[in-house]
Each structure stands twice: as structure tokens, then as C-alpha cells.
C-alpha positions as CSV (number, residue, x, y, z in Angstrom):
1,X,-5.4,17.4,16.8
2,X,-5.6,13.7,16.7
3,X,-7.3,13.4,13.7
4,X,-5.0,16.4,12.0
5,X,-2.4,13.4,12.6
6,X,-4.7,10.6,11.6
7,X,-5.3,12.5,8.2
8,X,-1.7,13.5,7.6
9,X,-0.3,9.8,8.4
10,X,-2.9,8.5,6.1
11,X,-2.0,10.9,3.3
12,X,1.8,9.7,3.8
13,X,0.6,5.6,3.8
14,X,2.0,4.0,0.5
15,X,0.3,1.1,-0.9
16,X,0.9,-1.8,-3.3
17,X,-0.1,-5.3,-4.2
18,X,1.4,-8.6,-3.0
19,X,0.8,-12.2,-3.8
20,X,-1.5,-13.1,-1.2
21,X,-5.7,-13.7,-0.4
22,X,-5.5,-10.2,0.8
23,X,-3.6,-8.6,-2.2
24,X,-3.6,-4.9,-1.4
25,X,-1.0,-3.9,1.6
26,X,-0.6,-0.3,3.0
27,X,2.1,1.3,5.3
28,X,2.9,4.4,7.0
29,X,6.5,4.9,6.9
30,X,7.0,7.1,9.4
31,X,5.1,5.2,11.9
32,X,6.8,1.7,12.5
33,X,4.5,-1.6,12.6
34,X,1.8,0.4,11.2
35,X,0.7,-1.8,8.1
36,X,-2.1,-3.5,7.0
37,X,-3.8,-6.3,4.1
38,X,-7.3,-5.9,2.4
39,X,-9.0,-7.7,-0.6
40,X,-9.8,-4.3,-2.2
41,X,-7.7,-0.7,-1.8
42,X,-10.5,0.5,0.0
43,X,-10.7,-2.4,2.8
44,X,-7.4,-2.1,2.7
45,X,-7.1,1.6,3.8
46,X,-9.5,1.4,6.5
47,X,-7.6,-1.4,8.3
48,X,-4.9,0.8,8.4
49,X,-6.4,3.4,9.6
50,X,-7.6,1.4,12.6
51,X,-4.4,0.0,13.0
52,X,-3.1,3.7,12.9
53,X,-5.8,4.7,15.9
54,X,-4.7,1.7,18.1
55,X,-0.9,2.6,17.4
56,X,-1.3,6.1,18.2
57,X,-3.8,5.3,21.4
58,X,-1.4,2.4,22.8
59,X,1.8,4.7,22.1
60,X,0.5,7.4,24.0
61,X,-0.8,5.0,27.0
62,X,2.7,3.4,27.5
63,X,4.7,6.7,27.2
64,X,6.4,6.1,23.4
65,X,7.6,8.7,21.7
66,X,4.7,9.5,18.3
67,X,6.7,10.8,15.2
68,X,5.1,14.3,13.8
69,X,4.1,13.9,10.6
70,X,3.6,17.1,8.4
71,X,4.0,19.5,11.7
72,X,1.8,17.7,13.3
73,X,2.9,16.5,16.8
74,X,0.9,14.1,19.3
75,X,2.0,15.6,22.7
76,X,2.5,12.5,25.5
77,X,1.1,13.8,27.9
78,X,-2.2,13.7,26.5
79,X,-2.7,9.8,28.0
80,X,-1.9,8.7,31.4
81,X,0.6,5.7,30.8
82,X,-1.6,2.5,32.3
83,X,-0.1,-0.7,33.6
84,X,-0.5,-3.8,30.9
């Protein structure tokens, strides 16, 4: 299941180029913060995949709500929240 959703969120991530050392940015809309930089497209997507990972992983620890994406649903009660 949990990388059903990490597939579907990266085939929703939008990407495009911005004046900076790390030109190539990527987002996931339907998941909020989730964004990352890369010198190439490829570098690019793999940070955001990571960041992706620790969003879902740290969402699920401290109870937040994860958006479906595609019919795909992270149940929260999958992780025990933890004290941070």
C-alpha cells in the first residue's frame, strides 16, 4: 500500500525550472510542504521522493490526516503517534 501511494503522488508531482544553483523544483500538490530542488530533473525527483517518504512516515507518527491520492488512502492507524 505505501508505495501504491508513493507511486501515485509521484505521478501527480509537477515540475519546473527556477532561477536558482538547483534549477529544477518538483511538488506534489495534493500533499502540502512536499517540494523539493535538484541540479538535474532526475536529482530532482528523487529528493522528492524522500521528502515524500519522510512526509508520509512523520504524518502518520503524529496522527495527521494523509490525502488519498488516486483511491489510494494511508490509514492512520498504521503508526503509533510518538512523542517529539
Amino acid at each position: 500500500m505505501l508505495t501504491d501511494y508513493i507511486q501515485a503522488a509521484m505521478r501527480h508531482a509537477r515540475y519546473e525550472m527556477i532561477d536558482d544553483r538547483k534549477p529544477f523544483y518538483g511538488a506534489i500538490p495534493e500533499c502540502p510542504s512536499v517540494w523539493a530542488t535538484g541540479e538535474t530533473l532526475e536529482a530532482c525527483r528523487e529528493e522528492l521522493q524522500r521528502v515524500l517518504e519522510d512526509w508520509i512516515v512523520l504524518g502518520l507518527r503524529l496522527g495527521h490526516p494523509i490525502p488519498a491520492i488516486d483511491s489510494i488512502a494511508m490509514p492512520p492507524e498504521k503508526l503509533e503517534p510518538i512523542d517529539v
